[in-house]
N, C-alpha and C positions, 0 to 999 in steps of 0.2 A: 490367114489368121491376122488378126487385128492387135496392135498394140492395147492394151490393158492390161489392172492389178494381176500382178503376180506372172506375166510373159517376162522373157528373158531376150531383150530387145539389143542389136547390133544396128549401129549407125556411124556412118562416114562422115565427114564433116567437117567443114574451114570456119574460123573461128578468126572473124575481124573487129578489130575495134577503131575507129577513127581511119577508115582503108586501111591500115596495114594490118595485112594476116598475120596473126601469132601464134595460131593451132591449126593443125591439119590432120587428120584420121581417112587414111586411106579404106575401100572397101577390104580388101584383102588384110588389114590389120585393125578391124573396126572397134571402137569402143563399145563395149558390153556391159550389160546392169541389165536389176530385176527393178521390171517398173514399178511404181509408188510403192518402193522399200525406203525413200529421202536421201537417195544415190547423188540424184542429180538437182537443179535447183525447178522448187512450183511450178512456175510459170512456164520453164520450159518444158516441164512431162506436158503441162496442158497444152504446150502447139503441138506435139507430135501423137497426142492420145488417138487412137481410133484410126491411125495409118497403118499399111499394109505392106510386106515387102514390095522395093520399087518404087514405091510412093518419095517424091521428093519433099523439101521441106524448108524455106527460106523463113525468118523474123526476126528479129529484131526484140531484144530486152534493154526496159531502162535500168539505169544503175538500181533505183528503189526496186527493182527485179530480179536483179540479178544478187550483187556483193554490196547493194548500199550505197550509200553517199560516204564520202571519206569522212571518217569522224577528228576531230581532235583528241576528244578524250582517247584516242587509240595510238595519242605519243605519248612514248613515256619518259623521262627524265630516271637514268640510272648511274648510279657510281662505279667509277671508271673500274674502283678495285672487284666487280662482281665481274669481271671478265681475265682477271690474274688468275694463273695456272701456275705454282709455287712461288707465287709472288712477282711473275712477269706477264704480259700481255702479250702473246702471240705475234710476232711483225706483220702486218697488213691486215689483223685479223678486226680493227676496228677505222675502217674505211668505209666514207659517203657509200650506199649504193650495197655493202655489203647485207648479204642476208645469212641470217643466224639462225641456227635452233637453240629455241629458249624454251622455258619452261615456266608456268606461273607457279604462285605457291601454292596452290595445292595437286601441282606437278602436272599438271595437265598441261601436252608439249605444241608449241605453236612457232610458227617463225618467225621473226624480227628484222626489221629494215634499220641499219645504222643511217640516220637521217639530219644527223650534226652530230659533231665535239667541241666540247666544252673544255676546261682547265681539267677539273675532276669529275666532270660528267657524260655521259652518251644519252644523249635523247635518239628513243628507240620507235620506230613509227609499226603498231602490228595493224593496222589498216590491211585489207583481203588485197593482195597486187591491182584487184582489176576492183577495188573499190573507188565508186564514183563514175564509173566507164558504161556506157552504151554497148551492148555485146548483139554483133549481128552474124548472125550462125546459118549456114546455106550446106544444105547436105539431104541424103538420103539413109531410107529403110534397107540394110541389108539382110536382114534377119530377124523372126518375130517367132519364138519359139514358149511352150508350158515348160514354167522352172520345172525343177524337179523337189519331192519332198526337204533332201539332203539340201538343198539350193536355195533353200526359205527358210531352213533351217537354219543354216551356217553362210548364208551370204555366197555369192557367189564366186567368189573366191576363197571360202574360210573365212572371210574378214571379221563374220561376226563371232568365231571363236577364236581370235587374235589377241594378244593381250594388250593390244594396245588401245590409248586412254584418250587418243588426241580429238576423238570426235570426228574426225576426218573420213569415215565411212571405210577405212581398210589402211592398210603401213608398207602403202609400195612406194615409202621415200615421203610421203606427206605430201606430198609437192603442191595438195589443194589444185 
């Protein structure tokens, strides 16, 4: 069976940016999704379309492929007091490096990189982690199965009767 719309495809996979590995999906614990349901990103359902269990899979994504080029407009400049929890700031909770769940205003939840401090400011950077990044992905076909009705229905994990808003394609933590 061949990868295409509506199989429910298992792939193994190391996931490097600049040589060093950052993601790994062993076959025995493979990442799973129902193909072109916008699971995963364009360009890469198009390298692995039309493969077959066993089939291996090495390419390479540009940023403009993958998460984009890093924007500026995606820092943002906030007041220190929208992070006060009855009027104090959590200890360590606004540090370089720290990442946050935050929420826009019309609630829609996404995470945040604290990326400077200011006197009464946090400029907050929501740039995607691997925006800007080259992503080169070397892996195989574990598995190439027909969703099932229930499973095109409801995502294949329930996700799409989740009630969550984040856009993120399902709420196992967001992690994106």
């Amino acid at each position: 069976m061949k990868i295409e719309a509506n199989k429910v495809v298992s792939l193994s996979y190391e996931l490097t940016v600049d040589g060093d590995v950052i993601e790994t999906v062993k076959a025995d614990k493979p990442m799973q999704f129902i193909f072109g349901t916008g699971y995963l990103l364009p360009k890469f359902e198009s390298h692995i379309e039309g493969k077959s269990v066993g089939d291996a899979f090495e390419f390479t994504l540009a940023a403009a492929d993958a998460y984009g080029e890093e924007s500026a407009d995606a820092f943002v400049e906030l007041p220190k007091h929208l992070f006060e929890v009855d009027g104090k700031i959590e200890d360590g909770l606004l540090t370089v490096g720290n990442v946050l769940p935050m929420a826009d205003a019309s609630g829609n939840r996404m995470n945040g990189t604290v990326s400077e401090l200011r006197d009464n400011a946090v400029v907050m950077d929501f740039n995607h982690p691997l925006a800007g990044a080259e992503l080169h992905f070397k892996g195989a076909v574990v598995e190439v199965r027909d969703a099932s009705d229930e499973e095109l229905a409801n995502g294949l994990f329930g996700e799409r009767a989740s009630s969550c808003s984040s856009g993120c394609g399902g709420c196992s933590g967001c992690g994106e």
